[in-house]
N, C-alpha and C positions, 0 to 999 in steps of 0.2 A: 474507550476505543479499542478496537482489536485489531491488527494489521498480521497479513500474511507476508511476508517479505521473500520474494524466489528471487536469486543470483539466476544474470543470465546474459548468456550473449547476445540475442535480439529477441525482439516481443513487438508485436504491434495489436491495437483492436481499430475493429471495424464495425461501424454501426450502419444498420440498411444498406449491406453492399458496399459502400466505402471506406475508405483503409482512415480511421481519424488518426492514428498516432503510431508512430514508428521510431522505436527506440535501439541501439545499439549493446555495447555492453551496457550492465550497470544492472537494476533492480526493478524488480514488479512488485507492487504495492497493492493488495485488495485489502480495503478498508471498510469496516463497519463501525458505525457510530452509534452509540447507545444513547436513549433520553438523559440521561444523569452526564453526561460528557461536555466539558466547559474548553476554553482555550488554552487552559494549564494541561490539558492531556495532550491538546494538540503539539502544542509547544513543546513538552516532553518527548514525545513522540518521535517528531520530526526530526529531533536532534540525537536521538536514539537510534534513528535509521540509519542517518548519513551517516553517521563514526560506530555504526558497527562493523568491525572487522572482519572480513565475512571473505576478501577477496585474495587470492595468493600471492606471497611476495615471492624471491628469486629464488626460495628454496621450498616453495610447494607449499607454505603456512599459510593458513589463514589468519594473516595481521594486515593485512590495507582496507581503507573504508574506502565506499565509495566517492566521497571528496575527495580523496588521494589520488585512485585513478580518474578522474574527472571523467566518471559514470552518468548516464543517464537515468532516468527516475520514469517510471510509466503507473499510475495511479487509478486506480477501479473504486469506486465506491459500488461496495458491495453487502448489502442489510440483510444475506443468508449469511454470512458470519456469525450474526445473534441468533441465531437460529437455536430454540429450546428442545430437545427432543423427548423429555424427562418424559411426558405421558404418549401413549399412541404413536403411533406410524408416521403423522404428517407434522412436522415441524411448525413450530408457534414463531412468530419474530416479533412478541410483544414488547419486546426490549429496545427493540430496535428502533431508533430515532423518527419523530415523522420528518416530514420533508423542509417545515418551517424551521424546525429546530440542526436538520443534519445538513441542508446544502447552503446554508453559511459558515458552518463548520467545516464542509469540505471545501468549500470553498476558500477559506482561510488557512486549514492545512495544507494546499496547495503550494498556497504562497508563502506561505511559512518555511515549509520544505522548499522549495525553489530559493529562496535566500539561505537555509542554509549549504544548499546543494550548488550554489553559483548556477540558479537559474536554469538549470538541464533538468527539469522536468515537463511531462507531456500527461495528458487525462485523456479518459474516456470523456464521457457525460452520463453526468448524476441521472439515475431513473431509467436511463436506456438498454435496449435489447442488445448487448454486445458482445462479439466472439472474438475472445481473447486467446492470440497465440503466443507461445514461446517455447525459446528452449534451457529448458532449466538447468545450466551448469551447474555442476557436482555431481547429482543434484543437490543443492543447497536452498532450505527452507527454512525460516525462523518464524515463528509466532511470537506475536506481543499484544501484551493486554496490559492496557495501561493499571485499570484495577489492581496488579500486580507489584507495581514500582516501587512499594513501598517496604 
């Protein structure tokens, strides 16, 4: 799994003109899920998220997670993430989970995250056309790939 994680003060996406999800401070989440990606990455993951320290304490550091500040979570699943550029111009997302194997996984990272986060998280929808706004405080971006954790 690969997650983009943006610090922010609000963010909402909107699918067909309607506003599905409206978040506060806390964290935007674009997630791509890879064929090879089981529930130990998600599990990993999720827990990786919430207690990265990412948010300012009283003297301008970045040492509070988002559990701490009792942050919101807003979650995209997003399959340009795996995106291979290695040959040509147009991007491959062979990697990239198909739908039987990634929206039970996302779906279960969901909720995964949601219990570790006390439940303050909110999604798009898997597969949809959606325009995702925010504003990215700091700005602060982290990349995570689970492939990596070891």
């Amino acid at each position: 799994m690969i997650a983009v994680i943006q610090r922010t003060t609000e963010a909402s996406v909107t699918i067909d003109g309607e506003i599905k999800a409206v978040i506060g401070s806390g964290l935007v989440i674009l997630l791509g899920i890879e064929e090879a990606d089981n529930e130990s990455d998600l599990s990993w993951l999720s827990k990786k998220i919430v207690n990265l320290r990412i948010f300012n304490d009283d003297n301008g550091v970045m040492n509070i997670s988002c559990r701490d500040i009792e942050g919101e979570i807003l979650t995209i699943s997003q399959f340009t993430l795996l995106a291979s550029t290695r040959k040509g111009n147009r991007p491959s997302y062979i990697n990239a989970a198909k739908p039987n194997i990634a929206i039970p996984l996302y779906k279960k990272f969901l909720k995964t995250i949601a219990e570790e986060n006390g439940g303050r998280v909110l999604s798009g929808e898997f597969g949809a056309d959606m325009k995702v706004k925010l504003v990215n405080d700091g700005p602060v971006t982290i990349l995570i790939d689970t492939k990596n954790r070891k």
